[in-house]
Backbone bond lengths (Angstrom), bond angles and torsions (degrees), N, CA, C in turn:
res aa  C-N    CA-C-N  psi(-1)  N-CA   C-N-CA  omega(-1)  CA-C   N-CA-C  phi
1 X - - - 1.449 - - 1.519 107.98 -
2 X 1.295 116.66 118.27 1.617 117.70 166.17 1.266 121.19 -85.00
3 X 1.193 102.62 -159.38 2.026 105.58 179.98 1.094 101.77 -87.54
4 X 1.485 135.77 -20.25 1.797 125.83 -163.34 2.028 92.76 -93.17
5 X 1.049 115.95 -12.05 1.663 102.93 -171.24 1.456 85.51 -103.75
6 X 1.215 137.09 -38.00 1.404 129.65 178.23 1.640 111.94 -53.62
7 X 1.569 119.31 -46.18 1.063 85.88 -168.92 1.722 101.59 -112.10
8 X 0.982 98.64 37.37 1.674 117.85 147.52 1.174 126.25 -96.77
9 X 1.502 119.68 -9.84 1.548 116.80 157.55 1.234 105.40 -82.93
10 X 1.526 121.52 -63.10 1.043 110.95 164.39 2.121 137.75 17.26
11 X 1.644 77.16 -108.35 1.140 96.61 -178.16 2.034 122.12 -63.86
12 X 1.513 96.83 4.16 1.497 101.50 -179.75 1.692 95.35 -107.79
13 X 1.427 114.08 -5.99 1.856 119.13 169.58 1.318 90.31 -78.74
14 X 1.652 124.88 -49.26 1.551 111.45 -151.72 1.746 106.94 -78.66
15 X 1.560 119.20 -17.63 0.992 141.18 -140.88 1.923 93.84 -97.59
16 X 1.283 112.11 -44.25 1.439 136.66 169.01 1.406 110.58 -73.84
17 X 0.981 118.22 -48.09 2.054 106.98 176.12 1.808 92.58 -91.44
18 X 1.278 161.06 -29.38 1.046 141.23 124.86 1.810 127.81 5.20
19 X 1.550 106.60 -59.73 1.619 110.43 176.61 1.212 94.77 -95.02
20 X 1.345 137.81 -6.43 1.684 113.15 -154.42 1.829 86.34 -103.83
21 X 1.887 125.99 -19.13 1.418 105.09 160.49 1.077 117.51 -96.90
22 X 1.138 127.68 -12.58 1.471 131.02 175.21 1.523 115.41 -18.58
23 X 1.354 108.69 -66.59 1.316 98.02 -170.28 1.633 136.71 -77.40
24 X 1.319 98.06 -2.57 1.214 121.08 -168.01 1.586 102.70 -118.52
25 X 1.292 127.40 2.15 1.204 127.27 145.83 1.633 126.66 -91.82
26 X 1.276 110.67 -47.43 1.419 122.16 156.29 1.527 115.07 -35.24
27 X 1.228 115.05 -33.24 1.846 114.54 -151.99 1.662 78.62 -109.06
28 X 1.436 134.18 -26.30 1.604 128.56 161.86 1.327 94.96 -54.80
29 X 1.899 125.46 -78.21 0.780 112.28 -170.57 1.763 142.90 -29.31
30 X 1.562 103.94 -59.88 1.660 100.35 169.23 0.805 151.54 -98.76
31 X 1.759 97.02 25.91 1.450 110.45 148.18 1.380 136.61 -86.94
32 X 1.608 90.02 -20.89 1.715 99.56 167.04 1.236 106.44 -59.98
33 X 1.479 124.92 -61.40 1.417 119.08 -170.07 1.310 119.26 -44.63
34 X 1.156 116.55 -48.35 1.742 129.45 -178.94 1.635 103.25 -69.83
35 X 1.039 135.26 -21.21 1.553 106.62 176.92 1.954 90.24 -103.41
36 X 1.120 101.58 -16.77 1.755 86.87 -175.15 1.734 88.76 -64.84
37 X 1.146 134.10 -54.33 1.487 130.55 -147.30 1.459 78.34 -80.29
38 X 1.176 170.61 -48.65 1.527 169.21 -154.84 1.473 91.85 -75.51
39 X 1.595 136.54 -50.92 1.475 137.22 -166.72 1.805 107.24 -69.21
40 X 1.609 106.67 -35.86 1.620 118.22 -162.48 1.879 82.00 -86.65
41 X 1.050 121.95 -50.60 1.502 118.87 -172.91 1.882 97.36 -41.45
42 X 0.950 102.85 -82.52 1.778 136.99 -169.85 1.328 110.37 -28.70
43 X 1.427 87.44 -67.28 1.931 128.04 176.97 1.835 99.11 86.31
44 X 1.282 111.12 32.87 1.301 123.17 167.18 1.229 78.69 -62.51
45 X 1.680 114.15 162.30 1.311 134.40 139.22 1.323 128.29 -141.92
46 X 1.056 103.67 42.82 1.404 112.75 171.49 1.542 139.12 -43.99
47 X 1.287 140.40 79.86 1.699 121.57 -179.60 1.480 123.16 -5.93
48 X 1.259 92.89 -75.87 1.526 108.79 -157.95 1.764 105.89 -81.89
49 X 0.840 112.20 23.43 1.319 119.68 179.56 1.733 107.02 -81.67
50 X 1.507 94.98 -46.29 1.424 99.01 -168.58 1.479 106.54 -91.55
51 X 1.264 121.51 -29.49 1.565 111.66 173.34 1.495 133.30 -72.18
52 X 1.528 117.51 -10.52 1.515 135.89 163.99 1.783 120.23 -77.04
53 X 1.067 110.52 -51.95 1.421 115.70 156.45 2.001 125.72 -50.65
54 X 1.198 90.46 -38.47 1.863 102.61 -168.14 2.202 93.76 -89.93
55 X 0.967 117.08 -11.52 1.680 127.12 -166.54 1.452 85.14 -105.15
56 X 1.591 139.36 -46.28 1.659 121.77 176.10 1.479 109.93 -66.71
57 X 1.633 109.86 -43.92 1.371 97.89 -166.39 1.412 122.24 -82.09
58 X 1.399 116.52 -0.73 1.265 126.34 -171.94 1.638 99.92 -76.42
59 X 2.063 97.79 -59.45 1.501 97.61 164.57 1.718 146.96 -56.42
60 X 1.498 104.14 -13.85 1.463 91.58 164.32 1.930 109.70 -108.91
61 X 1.172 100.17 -15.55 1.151 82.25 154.09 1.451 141.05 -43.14
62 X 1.506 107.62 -63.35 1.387 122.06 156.88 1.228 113.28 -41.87
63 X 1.162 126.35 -42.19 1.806 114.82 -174.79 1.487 106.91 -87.76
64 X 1.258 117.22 -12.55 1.485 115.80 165.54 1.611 103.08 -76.12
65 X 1.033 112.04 -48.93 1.645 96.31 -166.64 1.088 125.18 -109.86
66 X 1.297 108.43 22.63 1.526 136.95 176.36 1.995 109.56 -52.46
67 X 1.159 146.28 -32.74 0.956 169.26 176.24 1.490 105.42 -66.35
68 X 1.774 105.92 -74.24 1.576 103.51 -175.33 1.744 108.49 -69.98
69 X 1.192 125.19 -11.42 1.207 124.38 164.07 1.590 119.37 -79.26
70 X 1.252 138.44 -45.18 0.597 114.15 154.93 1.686 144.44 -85.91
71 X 1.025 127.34 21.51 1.533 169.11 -179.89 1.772 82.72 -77.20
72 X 1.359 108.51 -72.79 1.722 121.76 -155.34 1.750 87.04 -76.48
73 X 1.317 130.66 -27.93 1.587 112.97 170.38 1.143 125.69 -66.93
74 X 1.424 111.14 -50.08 1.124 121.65 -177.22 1.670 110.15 -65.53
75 X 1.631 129.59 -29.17 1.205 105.20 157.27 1.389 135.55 -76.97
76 X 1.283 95.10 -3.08 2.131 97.80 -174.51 1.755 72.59 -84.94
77 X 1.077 127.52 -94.06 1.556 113.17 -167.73 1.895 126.77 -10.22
78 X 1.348 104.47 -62.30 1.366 82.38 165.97 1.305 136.44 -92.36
79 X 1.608 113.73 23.23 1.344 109.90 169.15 1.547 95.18 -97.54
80 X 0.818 132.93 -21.93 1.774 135.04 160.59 1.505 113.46 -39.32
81 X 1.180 104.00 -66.61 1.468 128.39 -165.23 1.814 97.98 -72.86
82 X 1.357 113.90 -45.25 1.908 96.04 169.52 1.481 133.75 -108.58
83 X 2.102 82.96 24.02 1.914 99.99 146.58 1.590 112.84 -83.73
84 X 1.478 98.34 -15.15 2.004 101.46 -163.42 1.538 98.86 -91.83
85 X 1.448 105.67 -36.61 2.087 99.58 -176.65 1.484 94.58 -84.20
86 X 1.567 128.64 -15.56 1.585 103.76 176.67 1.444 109.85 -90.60
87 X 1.128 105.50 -28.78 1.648 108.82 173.33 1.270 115.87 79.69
88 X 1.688 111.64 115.02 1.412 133.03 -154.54 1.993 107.89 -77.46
89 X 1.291 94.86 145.71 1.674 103.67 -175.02 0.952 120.23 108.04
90 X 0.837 140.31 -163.27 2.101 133.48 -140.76 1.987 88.70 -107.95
């Protein structure tokens, strides 16, 4: 194994947990925005306002995209696994 396949695993690990939170950070993300701009509207300020809303959508998110995530693991895994039985380096 050299430095060019190393940090080609690498960056196809960072590249794979990259999409695999994606969506479930994004869907954190705009929900924060939307109840923060709903809290500054209101001038509620409630804590727990924002952490009950952002804890459902995180979870069906995940169960919505639970599939194409792991779909995208299971191929970084076996492109791992038939760099290791072909065996890395010239």
């Amino acid at each position: 194994m050299n430095e060019a396949d190393a940090l080609d695993l690498v960056q196809s690990a960072i590249w794979t947990v990259i999409v695999g939170a994606g969506p479930a950070v994004g869907a954190a993300m705009a929900v924060g925005i939307v109840i923060a701009l709903v809290q500054a509207l209101t001038q509620v300020q409630e804590m727990t306002l924002t952490f009950v809303p952002k804890i459902i959508v995180v979870f069906v998110t995940i169960s919505l995209m639970a599939p194409f995530i792991g779909a995208h693991f299971v191929a970084f895994t076996e492109g791992v696994y038939s760099r290791i039985e072909k065996g890395y380096g010239p």
